[in-house]
C-alpha positions in Angstrom: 7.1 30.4 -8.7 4.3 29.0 -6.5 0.8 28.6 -7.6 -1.4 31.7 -7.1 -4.3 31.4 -9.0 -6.1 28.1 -10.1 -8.1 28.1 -13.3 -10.8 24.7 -12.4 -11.4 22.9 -16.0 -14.8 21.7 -14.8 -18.0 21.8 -12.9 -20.6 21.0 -10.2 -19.3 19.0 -7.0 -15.8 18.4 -8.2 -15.0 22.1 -9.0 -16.6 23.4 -5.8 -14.3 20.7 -4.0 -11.1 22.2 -5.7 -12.0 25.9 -5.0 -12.5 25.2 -1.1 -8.6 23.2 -1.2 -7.1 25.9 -3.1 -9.0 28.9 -0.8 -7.3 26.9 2.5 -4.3 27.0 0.8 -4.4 30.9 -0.1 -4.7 30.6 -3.8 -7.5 32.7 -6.1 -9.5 30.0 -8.2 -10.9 30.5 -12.0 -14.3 29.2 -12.4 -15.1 28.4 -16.1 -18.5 27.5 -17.1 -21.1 27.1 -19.9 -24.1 29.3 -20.4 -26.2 26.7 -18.5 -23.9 26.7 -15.5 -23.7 30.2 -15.2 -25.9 30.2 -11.7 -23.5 27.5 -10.3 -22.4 27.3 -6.7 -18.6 27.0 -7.7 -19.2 29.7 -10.3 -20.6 32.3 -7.1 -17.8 31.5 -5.3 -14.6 31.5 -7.3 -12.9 34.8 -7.8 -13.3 34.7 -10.8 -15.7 33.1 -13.2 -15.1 32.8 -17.5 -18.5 32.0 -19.9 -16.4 29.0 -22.4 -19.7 28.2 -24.3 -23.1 26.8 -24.6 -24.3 23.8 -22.7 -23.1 21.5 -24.5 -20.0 20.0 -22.8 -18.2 19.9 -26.5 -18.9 23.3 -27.2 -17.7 24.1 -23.4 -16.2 21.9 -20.9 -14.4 19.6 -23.5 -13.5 22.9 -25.6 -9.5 22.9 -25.3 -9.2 26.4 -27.2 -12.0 28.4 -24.8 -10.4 26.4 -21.6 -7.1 28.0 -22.2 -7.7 31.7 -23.2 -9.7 31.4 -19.8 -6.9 30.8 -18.4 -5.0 33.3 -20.3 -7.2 36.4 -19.8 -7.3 35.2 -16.0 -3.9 35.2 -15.7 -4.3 31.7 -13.7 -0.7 29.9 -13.9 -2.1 26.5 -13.1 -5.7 24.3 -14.1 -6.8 21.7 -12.2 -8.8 19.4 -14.3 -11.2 17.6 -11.9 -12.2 13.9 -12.8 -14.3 13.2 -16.2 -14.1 15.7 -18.9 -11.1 16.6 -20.1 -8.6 15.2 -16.9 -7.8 11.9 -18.5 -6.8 13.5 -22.3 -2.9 13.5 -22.6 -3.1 16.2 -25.4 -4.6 18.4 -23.0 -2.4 18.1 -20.2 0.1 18.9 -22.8 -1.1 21.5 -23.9 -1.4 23.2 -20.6 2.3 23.0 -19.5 3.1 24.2 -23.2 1.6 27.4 -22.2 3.5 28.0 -19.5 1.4 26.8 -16.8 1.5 24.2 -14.5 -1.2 20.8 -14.5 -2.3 19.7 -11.7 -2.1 16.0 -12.7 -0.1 13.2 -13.4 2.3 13.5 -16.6 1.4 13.5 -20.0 3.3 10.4 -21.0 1.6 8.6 -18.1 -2.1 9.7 -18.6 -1.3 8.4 -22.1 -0.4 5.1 -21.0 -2.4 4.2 -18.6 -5.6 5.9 -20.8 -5.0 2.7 -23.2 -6.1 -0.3 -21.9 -4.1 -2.9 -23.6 -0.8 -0.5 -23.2 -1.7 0.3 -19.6 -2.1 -3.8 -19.0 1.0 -4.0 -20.5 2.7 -1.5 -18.2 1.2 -2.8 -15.4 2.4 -6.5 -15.7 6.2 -5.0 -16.3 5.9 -3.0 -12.9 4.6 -6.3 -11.1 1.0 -5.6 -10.6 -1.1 -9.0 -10.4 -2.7 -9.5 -14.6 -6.4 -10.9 -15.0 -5.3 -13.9 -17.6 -5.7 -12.9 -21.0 -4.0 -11.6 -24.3 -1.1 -9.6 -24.6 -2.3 -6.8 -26.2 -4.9 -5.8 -28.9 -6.7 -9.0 -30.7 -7.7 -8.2 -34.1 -7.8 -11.5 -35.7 -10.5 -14.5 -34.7 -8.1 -17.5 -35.0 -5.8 -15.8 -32.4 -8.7 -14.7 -30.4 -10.0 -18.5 -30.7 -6.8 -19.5 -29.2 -6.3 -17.0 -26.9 -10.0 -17.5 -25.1 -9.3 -21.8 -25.6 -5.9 -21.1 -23.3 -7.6 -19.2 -20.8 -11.5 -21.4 -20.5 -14.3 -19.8 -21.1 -15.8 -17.8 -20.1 -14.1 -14.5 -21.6 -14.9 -11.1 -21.6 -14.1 -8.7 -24.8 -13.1 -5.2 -23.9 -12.3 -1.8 -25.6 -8.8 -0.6 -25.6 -10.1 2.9 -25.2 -12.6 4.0 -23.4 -15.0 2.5 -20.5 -18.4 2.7 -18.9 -18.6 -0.5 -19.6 -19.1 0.1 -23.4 -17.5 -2.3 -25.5 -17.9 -4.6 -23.1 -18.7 -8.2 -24.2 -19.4 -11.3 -22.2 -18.6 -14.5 -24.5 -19.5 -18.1 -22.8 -18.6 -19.9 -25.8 -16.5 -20.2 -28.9 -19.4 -19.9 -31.0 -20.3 -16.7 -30.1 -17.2 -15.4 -30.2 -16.8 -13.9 -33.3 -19.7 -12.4 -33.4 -19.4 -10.9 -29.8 -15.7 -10.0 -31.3 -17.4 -7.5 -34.4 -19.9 -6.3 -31.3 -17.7 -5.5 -29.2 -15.2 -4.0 -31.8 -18.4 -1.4 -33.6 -19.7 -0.5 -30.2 -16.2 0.8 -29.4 -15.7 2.3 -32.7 -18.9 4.2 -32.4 -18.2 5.2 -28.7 -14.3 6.2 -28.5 -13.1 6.1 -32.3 -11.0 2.8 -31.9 -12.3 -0.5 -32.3 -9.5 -2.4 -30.8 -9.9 -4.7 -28.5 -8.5 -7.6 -26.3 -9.5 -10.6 -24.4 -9.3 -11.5 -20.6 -10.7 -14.1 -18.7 -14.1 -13.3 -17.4 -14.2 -13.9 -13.1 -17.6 -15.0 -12.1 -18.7 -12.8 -9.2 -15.3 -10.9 -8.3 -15.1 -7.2 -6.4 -14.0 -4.1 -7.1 -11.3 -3.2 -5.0 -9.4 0.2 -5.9 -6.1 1.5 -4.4 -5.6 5.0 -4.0 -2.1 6.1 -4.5 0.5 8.9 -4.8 3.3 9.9 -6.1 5.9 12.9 -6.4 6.9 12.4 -10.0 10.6 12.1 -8.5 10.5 8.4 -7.8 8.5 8.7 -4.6 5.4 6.5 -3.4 2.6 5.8 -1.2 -0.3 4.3 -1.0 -3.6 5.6 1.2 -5.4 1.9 1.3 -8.0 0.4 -0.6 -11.8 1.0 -1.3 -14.4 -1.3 -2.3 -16.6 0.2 -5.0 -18.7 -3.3 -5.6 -22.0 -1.4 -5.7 -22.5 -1.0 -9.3 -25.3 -1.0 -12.1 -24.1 -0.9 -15.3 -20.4 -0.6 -14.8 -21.4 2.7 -12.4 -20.9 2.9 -9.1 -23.5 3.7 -7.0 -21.6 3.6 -3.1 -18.2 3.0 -1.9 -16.8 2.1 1.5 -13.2 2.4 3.1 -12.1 -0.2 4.0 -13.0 -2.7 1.9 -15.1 -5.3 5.0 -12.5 -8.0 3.0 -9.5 -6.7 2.6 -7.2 -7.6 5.8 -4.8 -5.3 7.2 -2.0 -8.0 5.9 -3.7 -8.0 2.3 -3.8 -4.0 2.3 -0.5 -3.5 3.6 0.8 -6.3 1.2 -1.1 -4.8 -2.0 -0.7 -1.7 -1.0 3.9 -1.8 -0.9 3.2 -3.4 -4.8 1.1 -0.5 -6.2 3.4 2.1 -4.4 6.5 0.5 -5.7 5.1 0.4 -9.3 4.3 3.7 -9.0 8.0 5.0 -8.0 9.1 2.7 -10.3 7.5 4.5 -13.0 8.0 8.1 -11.4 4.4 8.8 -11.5 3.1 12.3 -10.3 -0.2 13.4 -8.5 -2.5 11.3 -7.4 -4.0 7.8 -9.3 -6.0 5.0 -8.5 -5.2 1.2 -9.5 -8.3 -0.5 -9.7 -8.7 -4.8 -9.4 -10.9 -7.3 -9.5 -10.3 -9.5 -6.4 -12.1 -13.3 -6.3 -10.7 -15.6 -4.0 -8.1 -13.9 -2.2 -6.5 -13.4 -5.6 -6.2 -9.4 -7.3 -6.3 -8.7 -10.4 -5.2 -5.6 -12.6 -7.8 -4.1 -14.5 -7.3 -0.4 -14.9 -5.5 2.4 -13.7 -7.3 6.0 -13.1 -4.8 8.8 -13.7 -6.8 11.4 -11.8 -9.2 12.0 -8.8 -11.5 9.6 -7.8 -15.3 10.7 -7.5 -14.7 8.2 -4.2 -11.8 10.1 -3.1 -13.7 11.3 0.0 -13.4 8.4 2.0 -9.9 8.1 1.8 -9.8 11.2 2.9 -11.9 10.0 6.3 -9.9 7.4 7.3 -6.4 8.7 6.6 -6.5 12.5 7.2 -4.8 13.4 4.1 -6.8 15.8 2.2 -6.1 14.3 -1.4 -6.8 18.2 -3.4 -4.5 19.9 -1.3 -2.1 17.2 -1.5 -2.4 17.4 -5.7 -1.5 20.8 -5.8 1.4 20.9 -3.3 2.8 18.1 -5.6 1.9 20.3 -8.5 3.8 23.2 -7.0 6.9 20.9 -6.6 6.3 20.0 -3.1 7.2 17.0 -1.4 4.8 14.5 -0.7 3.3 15.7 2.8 3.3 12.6 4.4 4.9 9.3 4.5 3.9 5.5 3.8 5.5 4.8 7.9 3.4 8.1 9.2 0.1 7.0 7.7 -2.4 5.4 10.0 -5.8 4.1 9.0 -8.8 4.6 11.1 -12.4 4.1 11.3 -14.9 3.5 8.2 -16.2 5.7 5.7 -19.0 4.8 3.0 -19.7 7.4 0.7 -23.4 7.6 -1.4 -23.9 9.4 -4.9 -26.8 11.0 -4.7 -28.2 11.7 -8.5 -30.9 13.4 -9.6 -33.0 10.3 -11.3 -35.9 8.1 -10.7 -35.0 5.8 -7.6 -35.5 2.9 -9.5 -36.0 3.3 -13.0 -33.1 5.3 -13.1 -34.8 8.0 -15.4 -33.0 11.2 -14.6 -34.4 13.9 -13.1 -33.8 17.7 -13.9 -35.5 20.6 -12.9 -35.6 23.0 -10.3 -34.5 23.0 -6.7 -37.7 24.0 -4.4 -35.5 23.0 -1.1 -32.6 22.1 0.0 -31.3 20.7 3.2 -28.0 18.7 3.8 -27.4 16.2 6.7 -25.4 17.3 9.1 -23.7 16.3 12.6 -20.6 14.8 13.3 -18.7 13.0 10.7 -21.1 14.0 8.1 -19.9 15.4 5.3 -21.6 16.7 2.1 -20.2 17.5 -1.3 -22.7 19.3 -3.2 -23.0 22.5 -5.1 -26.8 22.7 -4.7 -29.0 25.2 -2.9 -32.8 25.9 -2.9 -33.7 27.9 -6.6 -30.6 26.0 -8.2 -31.9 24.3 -11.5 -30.4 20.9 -13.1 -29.1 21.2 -16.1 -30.1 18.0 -18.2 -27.0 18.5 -20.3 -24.7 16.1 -17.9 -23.8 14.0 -15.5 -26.9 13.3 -13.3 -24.8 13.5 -10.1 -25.5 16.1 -8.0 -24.4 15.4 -4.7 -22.2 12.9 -2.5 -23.3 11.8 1.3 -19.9 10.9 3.5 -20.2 9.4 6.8 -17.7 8.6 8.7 -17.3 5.8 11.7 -15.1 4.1 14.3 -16.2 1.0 13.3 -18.3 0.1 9.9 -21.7 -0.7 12.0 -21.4 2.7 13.2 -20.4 4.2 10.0 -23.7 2.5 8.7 -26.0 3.3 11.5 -25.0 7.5 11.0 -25.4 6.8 7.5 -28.6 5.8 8.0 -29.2 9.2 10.2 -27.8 11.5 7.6 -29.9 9.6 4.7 -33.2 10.2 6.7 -32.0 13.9 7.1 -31.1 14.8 3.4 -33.1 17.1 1.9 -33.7 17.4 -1.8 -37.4 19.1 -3.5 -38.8 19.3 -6.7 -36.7 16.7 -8.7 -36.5 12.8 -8.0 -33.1 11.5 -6.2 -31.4 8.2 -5.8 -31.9 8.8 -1.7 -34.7 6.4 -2.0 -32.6 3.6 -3.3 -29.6 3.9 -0.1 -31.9 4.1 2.3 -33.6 1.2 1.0 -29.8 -0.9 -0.1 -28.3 -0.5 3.1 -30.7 -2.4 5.2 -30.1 -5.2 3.5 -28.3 -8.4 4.9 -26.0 -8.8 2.4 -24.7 -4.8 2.9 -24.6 -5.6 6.9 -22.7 -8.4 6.5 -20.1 -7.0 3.8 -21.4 -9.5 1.8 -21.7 -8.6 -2.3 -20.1 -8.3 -5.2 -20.1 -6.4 -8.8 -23.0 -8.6 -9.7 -25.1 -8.0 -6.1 -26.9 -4.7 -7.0 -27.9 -5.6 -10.3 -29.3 -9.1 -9.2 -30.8 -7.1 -6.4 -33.0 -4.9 -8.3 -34.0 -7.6 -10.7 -35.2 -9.6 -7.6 -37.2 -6.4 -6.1 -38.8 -5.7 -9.5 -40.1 -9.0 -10.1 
């Protein structure tokens, strides 16, 4: 039976996304929401809107139980998960097609997989995907680790199995550091995500961040919708991405691209996902797979034409894939800026009331945003609270627009991150294409000094 009514397991920007895709498809959406969300644009405009708890996101958002006797009472008969909260958790996904309804996701077995670092590493290396030099799985002991980091030269980075947001995450330039870098790295994760394994990679010196934004119809099926670069970070967060990547060339993209699609019917994969590298050199390297929608997703959506939601939910429904690798054709530039509701600079976030609202506008500006004048931040999550898309024919264009639509946006009575774009994309560096993960961090250090 096709999907009628979708119950939307999350909030803000995301879930107001999923409601407008589901409305141009026809389908009723379920809006679920804490006490603190209950003014929410997404909550105003689904068709229906369930209270599943107080603000905090445990008690709500990340509450399994309250998530499905939503979707129970609502009689939805599928839930589409979003990105963060609960969209990555395997047990969830199960549980949602155990009660009869359908997830709008990758499978269970996958999520699983790919959600553990050193398994999804391991995955990836057996479907072909390019491996950042490092051990083969979790590293409990110091003499292996000793030997592992002596094979591959110093520097090495210690990760988390589980987990990310750059938590831990441990830099070690020398073996006599190691082991206590090794116990760090091994509490911090412990403390975050409940597992304190962890494994070794070499540590590139000033790589990018290039992600590849695929799909699949869970019946052996694959394409890829090209690459973003999502360099920009602070902190292991990403503050802008752009489509294309100003590296990549169409050869690399095209080349890349055929290896994360075949891996991805090789492994029947469902739904959308996004394979994200480290690329130094002309050389990619495997870091992670996402097994949901990308908070970047947007820009893929600019220069392909593919609208990623809708596509997610036809492949939910059983559909074919709605488009394919020969009929896709890449176009333009896109660049995409989170806007959050913090200091500019210090980062401090920033709730509180909405005194006025006004979104940039024109052509080939988009906005995703459920704010409106009289709406009030909640300081219970995610500081996010709106993403500026501009779209070009060529990236100078894209940038000049962006520039526009920056100058245009409108947000009172709380401090936004609109200061800090308008400020990052004049620089040289940005024009030219040229930065890595390292450039915005080193950036603000030099502009604070």
């Amino acid at each position: 039976m096709a999907i009628s009514r979708i119950l939307i397991a999350n909030r803000g920007e995301i879930a107001l996304r999923v409601h407008r895709a589901a409305h141009e498809m026809g389908i009723e959406t379920v809006a679920v929401h804490s006490t603190a969300d209950a003014d929410a644009m997404h909550v105003r405009l689904a068709d229906q809107a369930v209270c599943i708890g107080p603000p905090s996101a445990t008690d709500s958002y990340l509450n399994m139980a309250a998530i499905i006797s939503a979707a129970e009472i609502s009689n939805a008969d599928a839930v589409h998960p979003g990105y963060g909260f609960l969209s990555e958790n395997a047990k969830f996904a199960e549980i949602v097609e155990a009660h009869g309804l359908k997830w709008i996701g990758p499978k269970p077995e996958h999520i699983r997989t790919m959600g553990d670092k050193v398994a999804a590493k391991k995955s990836a290396g057996e479907l072909g995907l390019p491996l950042v030099p490092g051990s083969d799985g979790a590293v409990s002991d110091y003499d292996e680790a000793r030997l592992i980091a002596a094979d591959i030269g110093y520097p090495v980075i210690i990760k988390a199995a589980s987990g990310g947001g750059g938590r831990g995450m441990k830099v070690c330039p020398s073996e006599d550091q190691l082991e206590t870098l090794m116990k760090q790295a091994g509490s911090e994760a412990k403390s975050a995500f409940g597992d304190d394994t962890v494994y070794i990679e070499k540590y590139l010196g000033n790589p990018r961040h290039i992600e590849f934004q695929i799909f699949g119809d869970g019946e052996g099926n694959a394409i890829h919708l090209g690459e973003r670069d999502c360099s920009l970070q602070r902190r292991h967060q990403k503050v802008l991405e752009e489509a294309p990547s100003p590296v990549i060339s169409a050869d690399e993209r095209a080349r890349m691209g055929k290896v994360c699609a075949d891996a991805m019917a090789a492994m029947g994969y469902r739904g959308a996902g996004t394979i994200e590298f480290l690329w130094e050199n002309g050389e990619f390297y495997f870091i992670e797979m996402n097994t949901r929608l990308q908070v970047e997703h947007p820009v893929t959506e600019a220069i392909t034409g593919v609208d990623l939601v809708r596509e997610q939910i036809r492949i939910a429904d059983g559909k074919p894939l709605s488009v394919t690798q020969d009929e896709l054709r890449f176009a333009g530039h896109s660049i995409e800026c989170r806007i959050n509701a913090e200091n500019a600079f210090t980062f401090a976030p920033s709730p509180g009331l909405v005194t006025s609202y006004h979104a940039a506008g024109g052509m080939h500006v988009r906005v995703d945003s459920g704010l409106y004048a009289g709406y009030r931040i909640p300081p219970y999550y995610d500081s996010m609270i709106a993403k500026l898309i501009v779209y070009g024919r060529t990236r100078e264009g894209c940038i000049m627009r962006l520039k526009r639509a920056l100058e245009e946006m409108v947000v009172e009575g709380v401090q936004t991150s609109i200061p800090l774009h308008q400020e990052l994309i004049r620089q040289d560096d940005f024009l030219n294409g040229d930065y890595t993960i390292k450039w915005l961090e080193e950036w603000l250090a030099e502009r604070d000094a």
